[in-house]
C-alpha positions as CSV (number, residue, x, y, z in Angstrom):
1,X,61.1,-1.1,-87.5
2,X,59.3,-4.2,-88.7
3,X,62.3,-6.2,-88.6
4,X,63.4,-5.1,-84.8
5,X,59.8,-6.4,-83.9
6,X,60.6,-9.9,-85.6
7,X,63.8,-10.0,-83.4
8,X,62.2,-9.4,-80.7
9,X,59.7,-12.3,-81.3
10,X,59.1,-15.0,-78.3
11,X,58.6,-18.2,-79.8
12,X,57.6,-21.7,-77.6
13,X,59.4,-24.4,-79.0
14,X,58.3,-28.2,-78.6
15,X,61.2,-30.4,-78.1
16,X,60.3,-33.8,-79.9
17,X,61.6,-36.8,-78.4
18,X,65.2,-37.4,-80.6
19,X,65.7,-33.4,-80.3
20,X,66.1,-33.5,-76.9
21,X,67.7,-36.4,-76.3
22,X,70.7,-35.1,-78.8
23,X,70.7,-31.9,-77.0
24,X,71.2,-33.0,-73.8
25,X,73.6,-36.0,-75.0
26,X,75.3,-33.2,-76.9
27,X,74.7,-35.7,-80.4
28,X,76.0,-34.2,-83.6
29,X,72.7,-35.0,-85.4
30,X,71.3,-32.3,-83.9
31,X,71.0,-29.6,-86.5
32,X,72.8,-26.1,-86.3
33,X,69.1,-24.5,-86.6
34,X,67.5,-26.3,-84.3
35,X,70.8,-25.7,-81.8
36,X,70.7,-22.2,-82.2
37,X,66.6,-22.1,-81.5
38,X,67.0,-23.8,-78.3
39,X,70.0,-21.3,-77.2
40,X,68.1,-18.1,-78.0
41,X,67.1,-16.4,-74.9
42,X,63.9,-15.0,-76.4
43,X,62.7,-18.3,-77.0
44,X,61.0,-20.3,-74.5
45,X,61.7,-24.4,-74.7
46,X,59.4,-27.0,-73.4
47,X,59.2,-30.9,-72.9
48,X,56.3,-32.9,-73.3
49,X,55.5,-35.2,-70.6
50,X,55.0,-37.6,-73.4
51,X,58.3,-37.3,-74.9
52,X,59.7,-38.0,-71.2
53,X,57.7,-40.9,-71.2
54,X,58.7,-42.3,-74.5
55,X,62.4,-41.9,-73.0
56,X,62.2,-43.3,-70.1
57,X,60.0,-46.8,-71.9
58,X,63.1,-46.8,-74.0
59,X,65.4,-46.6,-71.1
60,X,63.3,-49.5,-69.5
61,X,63.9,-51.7,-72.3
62,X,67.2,-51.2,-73.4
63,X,66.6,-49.7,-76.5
64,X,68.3,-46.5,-75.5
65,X,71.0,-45.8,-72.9
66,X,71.4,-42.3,-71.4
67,X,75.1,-43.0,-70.1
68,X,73.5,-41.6,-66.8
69,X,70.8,-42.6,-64.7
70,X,67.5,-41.5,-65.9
71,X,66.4,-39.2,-62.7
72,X,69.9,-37.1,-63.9
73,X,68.9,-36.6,-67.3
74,X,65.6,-34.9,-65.8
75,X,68.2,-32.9,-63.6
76,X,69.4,-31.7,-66.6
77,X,67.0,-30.5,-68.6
78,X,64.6,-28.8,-65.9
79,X,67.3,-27.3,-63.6
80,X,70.8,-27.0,-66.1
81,X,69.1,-26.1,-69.2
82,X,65.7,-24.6,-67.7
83,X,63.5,-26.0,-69.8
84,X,59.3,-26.0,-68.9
85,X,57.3,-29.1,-68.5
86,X,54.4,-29.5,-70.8
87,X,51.5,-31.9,-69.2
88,X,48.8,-33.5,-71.2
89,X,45.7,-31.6,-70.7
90,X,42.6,-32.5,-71.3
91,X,42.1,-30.7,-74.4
92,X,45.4,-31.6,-75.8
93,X,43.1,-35.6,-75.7
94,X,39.8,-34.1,-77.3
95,X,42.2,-32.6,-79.8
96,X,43.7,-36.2,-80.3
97,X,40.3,-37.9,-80.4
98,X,39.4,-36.5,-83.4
99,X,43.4,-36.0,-85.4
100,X,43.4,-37.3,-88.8
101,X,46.0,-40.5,-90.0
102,X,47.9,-38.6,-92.6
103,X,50.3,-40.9,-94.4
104,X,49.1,-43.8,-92.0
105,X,51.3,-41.9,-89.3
106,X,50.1,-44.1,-86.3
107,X,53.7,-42.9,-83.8
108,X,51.1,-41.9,-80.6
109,X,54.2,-40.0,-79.0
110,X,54.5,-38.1,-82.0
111,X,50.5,-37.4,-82.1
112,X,50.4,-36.4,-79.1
113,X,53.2,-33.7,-79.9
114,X,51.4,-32.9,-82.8
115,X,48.4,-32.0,-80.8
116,X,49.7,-30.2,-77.8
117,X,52.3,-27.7,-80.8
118,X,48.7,-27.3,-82.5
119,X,47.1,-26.4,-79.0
120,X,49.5,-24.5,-77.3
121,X,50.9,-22.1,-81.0
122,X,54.2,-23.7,-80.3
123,X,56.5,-24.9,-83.1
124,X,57.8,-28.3,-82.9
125,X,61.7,-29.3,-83.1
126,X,61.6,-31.6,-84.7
127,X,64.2,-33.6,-87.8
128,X,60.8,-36.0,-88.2
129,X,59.3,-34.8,-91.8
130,X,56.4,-36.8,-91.2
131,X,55.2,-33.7,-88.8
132,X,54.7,-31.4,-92.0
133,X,51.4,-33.7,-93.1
134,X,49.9,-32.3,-89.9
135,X,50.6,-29.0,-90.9
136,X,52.6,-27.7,-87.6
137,X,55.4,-25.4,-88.0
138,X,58.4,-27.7,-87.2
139,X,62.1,-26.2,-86.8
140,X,65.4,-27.9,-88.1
């Protein structure tokens, strides 16, 4: 009985940055756990506004190419894959104001994902190990 419960289990998942970039580019780096979390129907996905920020500042520099225009790749992952916008709240700053420097882990995209997982009870997917020193539960 306990186990049907767990299968039945909703989790939020926080797509970090790289995660959903190699989803949506369909990138072999993507890991088969991390794959298969996304896919599950019982699990809800969302994107940080920060993360599609971070993207689109890559975009704008030419440190990343999304071999489509940028408004597309938004196209795709709110309307093709369905996933749900995460804004920065208010809290999700407070929160921010005060979240430690472990490792001297300064990334203020990452951070900011840190915060809103921590905020929200959502695990983050995420291949970046540096996440674990906050003590978030990361998928991959």
């Amino acid at each position: 009985m306990f186990l049907k419960w767990c299968a039945k289990l909703r989790l939020k998942l926080l797509l970090d940055s790289h995660t959903l970039l190699w989803y949506v580019l369909g990138d072999s780096q993507l890991s088969s756990n991390a794959t298969t979390s996304i896919l599950d129907p019982s699990n809800e996905v969302f994107v940080s506004i920060a993360s599609l920020w971070e993207i689109a500042i890559k975009v704008s520099i030419n440190k990343l190419s999304l071999h489509r225009p940028y408004h597309e790749f938004l196209d795709k992952c709110f309307v093709d894959y369905g996933f749900t916008l995460l804004p920065i709240e208010p809290n999700h700053l407070v929160y921010a104001s005060s979240l430690p420097y472990p490792g001297n882990h300064r990334d203020p995209f990452d951070r900011l994902l840190v915060v809103q997982s921590k905020e929200e009870g959502m695990a983050v997917v995420s291949s970046d190990v540096a996440l674990d020193s906050y003590g978030v539960s990361r998928i991959w």
